[in-house]
Backbone as a ProteinNet text record, in pm:
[ID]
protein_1_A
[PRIMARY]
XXXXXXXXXXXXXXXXXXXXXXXXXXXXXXXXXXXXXXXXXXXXXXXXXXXXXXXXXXXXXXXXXXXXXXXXXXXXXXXXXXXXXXXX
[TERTIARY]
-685.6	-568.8	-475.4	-423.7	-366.9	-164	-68.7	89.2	92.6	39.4	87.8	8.5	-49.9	-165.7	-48.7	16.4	138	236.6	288.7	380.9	493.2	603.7	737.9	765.8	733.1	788.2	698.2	559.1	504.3	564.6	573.5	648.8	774.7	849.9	998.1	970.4	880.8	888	763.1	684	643.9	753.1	799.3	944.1	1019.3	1047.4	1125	1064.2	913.8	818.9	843.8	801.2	829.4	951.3	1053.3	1163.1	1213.8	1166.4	1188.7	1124.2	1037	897.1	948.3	1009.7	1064.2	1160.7	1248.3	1370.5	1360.3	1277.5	1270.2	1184	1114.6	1011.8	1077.3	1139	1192.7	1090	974.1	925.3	758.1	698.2	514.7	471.8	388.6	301.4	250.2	205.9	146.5	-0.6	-52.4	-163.2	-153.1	-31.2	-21	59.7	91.6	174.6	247.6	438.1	530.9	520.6	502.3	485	608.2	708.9	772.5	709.3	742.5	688.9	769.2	726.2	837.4	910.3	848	945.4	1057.3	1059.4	1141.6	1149.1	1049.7	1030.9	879.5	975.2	891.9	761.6	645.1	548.2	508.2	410.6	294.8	143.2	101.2	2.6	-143.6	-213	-311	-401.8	-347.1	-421.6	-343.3	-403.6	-318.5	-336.5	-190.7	-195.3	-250.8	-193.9	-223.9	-181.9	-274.9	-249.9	-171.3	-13.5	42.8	-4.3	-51.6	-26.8	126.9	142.8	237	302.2	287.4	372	431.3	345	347.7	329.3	281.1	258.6	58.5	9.1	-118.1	-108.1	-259.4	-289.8	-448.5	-452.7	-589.3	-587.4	-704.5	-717.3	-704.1	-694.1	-669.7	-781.3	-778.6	-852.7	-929.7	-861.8	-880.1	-796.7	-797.1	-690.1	-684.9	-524.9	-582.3	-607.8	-646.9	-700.4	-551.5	-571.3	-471.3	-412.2	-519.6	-509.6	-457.4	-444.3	-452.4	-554.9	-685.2	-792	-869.5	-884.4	-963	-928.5	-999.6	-967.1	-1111.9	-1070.5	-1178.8	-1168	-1247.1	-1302.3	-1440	-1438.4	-1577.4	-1644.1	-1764.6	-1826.7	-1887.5	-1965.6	-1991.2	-2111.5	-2165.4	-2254.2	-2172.7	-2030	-2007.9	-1990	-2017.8	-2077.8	-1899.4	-1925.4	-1761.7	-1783.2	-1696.3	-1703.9	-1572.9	-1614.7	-1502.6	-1487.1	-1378.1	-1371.5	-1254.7	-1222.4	-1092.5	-979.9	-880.2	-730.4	-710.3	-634.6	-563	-457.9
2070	2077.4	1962.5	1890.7	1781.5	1838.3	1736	1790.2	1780.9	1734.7	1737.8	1891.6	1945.6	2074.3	2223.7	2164.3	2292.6	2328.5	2426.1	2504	2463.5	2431.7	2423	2509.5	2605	2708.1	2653.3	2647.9	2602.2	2478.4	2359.2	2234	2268.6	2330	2375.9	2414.3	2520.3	2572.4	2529.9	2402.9	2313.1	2254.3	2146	2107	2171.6	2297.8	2325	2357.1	2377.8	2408.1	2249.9	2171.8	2020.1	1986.3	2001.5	1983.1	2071	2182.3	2210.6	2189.6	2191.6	2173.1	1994.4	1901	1792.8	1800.7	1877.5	1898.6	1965.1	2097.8	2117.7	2009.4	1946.8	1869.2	1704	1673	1528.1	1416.3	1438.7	1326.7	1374.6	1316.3	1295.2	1364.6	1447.2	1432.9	1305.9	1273.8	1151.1	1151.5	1000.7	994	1019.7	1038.5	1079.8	962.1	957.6	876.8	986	931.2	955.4	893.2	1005.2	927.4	993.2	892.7	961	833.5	933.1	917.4	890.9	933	890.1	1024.1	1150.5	1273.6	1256.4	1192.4	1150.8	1286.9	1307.1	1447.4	1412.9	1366.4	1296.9	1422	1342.5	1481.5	1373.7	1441	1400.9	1431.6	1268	1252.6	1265.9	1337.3	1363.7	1196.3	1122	967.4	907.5	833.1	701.8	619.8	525.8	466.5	468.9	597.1	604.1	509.4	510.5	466	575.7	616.7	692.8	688.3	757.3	766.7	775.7	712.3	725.7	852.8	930.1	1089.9	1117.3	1039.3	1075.1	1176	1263	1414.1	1452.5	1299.8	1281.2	1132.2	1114.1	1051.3	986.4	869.9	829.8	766.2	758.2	686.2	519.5	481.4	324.1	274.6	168.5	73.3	158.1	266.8	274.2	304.5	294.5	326.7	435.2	467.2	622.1	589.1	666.9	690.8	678.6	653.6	667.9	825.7	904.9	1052.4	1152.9	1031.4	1116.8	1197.8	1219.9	1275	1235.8	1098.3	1031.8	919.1	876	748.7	663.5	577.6	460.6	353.9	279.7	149.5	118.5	-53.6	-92.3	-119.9	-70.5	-107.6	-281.2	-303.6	-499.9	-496.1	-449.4	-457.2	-441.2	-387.5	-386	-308.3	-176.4	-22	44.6	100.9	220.3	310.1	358.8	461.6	567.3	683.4	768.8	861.2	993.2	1072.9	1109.6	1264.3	1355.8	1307.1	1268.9	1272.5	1391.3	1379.1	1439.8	1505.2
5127.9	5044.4	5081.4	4985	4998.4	4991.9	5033.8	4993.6	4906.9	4777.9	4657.1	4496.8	4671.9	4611.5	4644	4721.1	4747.1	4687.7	4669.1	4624	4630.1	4538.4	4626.4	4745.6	4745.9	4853.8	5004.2	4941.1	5081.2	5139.7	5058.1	5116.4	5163.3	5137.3	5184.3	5342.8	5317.2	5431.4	5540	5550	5594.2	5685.9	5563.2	5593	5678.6	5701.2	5777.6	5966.1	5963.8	6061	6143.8	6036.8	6087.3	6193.8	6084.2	6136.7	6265.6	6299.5	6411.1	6513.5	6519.9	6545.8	6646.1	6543	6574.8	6645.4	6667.5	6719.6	6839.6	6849.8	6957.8	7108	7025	7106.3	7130.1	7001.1	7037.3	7083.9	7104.8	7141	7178.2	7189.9	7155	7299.6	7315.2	7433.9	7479	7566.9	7624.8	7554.4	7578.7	7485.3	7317.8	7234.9	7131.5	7049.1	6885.9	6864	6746.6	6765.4	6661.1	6517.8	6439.6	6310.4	6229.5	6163.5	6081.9	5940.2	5867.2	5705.7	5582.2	5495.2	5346.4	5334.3	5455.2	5464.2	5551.6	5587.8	5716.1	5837.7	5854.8	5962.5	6077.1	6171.3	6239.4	6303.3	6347.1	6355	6484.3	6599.4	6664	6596.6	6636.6	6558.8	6733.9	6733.1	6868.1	6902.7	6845.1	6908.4	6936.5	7058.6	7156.4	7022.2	6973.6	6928.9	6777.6	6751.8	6583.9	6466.9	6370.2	6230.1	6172.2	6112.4	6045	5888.9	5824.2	5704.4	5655.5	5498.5	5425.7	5456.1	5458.2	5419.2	5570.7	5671.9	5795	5845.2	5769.9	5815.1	5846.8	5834.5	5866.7	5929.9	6012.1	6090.9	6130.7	6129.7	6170.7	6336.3	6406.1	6501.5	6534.8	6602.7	6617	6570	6456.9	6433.6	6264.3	6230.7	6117.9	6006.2	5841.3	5799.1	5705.8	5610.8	5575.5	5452.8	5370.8	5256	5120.3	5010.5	4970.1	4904	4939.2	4885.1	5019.4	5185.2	5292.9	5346.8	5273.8	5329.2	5402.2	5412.9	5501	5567.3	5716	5763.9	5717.3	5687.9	5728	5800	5801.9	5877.1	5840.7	5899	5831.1	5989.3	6011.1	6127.5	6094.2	6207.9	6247.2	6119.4	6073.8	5953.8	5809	5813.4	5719.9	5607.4	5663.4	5620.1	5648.4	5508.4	5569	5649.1	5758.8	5801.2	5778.6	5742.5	5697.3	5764.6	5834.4	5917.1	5832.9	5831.3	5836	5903	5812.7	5903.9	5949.3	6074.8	6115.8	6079
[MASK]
++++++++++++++++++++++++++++++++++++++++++++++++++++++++++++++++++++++++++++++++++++++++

């Protein structure tokens, strides 16, 4: 399910999980990266050195990028081939 598959009510109250969620924590576990987004509700993303997606409320690993729907990361391996994995 993508953010734009939700409910007003669910995004509201996302939004508000976020935002505390942000507030109480203020800042990333180690090994992790801060992503704030076009929500402006900053989240931890679980990779050293993440790629943030747009929304910032998803995340890819270093050295790949996100999808424009947020569902996926890619990258091209040394042959040239996509490789795709689940954001975060």
């Amino acid at each position: 399910m993508t953010l734009s598959e939700l409910s007003p009510t669910m995004k509201t109250l996302l939004f508000l999980v976020l935002l505390f969620a942000s507030t109480v924590l203020s800042q990333c576990p180690t090994n992790s990266t801060l992503c704030i987004g076009c929500v402006d509700v900053p989240t931890c993303c679980p990779h050293k050195n993440a790629v943030c997606c747009l929304s910032g409320l998803r995340c890819c690993p270093a050295g790949y990028a996100c999808t424009a729907d947020e569902i996926s990361c890619i990258r091209r391996n040394a042959e040239g081939l996509e490789i795709r994995i689940p954001t975060m």
